[in-house]
DRENDO-1510 file (C-alpha; in Angstrom, 1 decimal, always signed):
<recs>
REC; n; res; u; v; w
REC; 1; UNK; +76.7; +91.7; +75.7 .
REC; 2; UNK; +79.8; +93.1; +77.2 .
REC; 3; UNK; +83.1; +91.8; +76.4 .
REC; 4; UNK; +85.2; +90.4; +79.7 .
REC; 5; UNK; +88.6; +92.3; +80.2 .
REC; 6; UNK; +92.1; +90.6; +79.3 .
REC; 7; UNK; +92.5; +90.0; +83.0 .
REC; 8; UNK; +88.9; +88.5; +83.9 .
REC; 9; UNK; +90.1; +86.1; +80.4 .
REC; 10; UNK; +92.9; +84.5; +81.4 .
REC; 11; UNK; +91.6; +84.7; +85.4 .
REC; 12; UNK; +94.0; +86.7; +87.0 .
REC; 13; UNK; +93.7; +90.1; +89.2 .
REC; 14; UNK; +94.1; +93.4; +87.6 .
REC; 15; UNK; +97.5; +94.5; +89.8 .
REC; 16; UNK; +97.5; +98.1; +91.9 .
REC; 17; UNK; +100.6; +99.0; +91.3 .
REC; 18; UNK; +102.3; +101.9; +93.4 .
REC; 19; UNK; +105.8; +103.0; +92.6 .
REC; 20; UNK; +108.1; +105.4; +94.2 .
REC; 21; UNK; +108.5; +108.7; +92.8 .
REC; 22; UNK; +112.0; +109.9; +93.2 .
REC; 23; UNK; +112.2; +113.4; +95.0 .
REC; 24; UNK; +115.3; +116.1; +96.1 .
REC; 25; UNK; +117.3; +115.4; +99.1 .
REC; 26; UNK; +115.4; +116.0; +101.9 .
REC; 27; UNK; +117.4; +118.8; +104.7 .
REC; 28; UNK; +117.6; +116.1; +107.8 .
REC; 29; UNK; +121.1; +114.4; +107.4 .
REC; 30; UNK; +119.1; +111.2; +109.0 .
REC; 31; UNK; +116.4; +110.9; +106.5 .
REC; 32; UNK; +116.2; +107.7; +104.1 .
REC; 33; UNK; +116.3; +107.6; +100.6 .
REC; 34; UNK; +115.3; +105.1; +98.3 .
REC; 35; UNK; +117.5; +104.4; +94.8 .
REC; 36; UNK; +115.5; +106.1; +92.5 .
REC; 37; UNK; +116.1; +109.6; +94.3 .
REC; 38; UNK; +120.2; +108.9; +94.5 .
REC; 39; UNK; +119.8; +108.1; +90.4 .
REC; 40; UNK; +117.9; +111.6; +90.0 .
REC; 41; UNK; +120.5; +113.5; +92.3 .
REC; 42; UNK; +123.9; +112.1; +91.3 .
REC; 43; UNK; +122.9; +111.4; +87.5 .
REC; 44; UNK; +124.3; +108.0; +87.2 .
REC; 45; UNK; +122.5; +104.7; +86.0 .
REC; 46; UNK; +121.4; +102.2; +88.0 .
REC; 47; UNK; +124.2; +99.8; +87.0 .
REC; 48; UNK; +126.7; +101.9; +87.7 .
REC; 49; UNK; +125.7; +102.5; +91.4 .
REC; 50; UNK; +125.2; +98.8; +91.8 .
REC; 51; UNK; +128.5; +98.0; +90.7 .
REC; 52; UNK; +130.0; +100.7; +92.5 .
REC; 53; UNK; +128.5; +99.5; +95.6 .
REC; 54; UNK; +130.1; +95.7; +94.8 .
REC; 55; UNK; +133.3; +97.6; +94.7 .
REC; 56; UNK; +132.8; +99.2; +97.4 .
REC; 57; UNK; +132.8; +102.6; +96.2 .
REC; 58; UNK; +129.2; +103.3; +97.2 .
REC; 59; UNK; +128.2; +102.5; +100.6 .
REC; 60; UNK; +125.5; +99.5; +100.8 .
REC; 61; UNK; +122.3; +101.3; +102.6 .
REC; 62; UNK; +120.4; +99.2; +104.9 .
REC; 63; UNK; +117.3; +97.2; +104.4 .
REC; 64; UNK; +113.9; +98.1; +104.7 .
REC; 65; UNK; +112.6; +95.2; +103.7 .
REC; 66; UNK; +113.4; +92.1; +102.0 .
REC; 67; UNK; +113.3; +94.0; +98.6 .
REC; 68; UNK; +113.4; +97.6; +99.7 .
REC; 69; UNK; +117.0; +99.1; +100.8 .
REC; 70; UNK; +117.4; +103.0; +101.6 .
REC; 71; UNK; +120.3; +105.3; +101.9 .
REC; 72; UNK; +120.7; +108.3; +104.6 .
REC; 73; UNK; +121.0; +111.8; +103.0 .
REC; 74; UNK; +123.8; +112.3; +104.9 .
REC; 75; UNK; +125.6; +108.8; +103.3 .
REC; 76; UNK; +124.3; +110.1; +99.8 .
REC; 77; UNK; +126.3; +113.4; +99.9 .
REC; 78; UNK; +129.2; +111.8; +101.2 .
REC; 79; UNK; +129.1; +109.8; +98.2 .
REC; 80; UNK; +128.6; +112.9; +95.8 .
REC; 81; UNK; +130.9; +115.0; +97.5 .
REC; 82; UNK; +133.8; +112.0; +96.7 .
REC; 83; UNK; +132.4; +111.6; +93.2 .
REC; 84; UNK; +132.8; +115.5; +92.8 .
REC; 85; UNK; +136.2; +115.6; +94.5 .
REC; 86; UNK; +137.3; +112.4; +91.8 .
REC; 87; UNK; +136.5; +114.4; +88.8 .
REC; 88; UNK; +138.1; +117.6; +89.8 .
REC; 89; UNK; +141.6; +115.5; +90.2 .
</recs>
């Protein structure tokens, strides 16, 4: 006799779950990124850039989706270039 899964126990479906894989900047300026690419390029945590985008620091991105927001490549090295130009001063 086989023994049922954890999932077939307690009667819920095993979950497919597909997550973005963060990648380099792509060349088109018009491109969208999602959050965990900016957190690979710039090096920061994800608080930070949240916070920083509350402040106003960061620009907000635009929504994909209810729960998905992207950033243009073109905003995202905007954003590096100032964060570069703020720690040479």
């Amino acid at each position: 006799m086989q023994q049922a899964s954890t999932a077939d126990q307690i009667g819920t479906k095993k979950r497919n779950k597909t997550t973005y894989v963060p990648k380099q900047l792509p060349e088109d300026p018009d491109a969208l990124v999602r959050l965990p690419s900016i957190l690979a390029v710039s090096g920061m945590s994800r608080t930070t850039f949240l916070d920083g985008i509350k402040s106003k620091k960061f620009p907000p991105g635009r929504l994909l989706s209810p729960r998905c927001r992207a950033w243009t490549v073109q905003e995202v090295r905007e954003m590096l270039a100032k964060l570069k130009i703020g720690c040479a001063a």
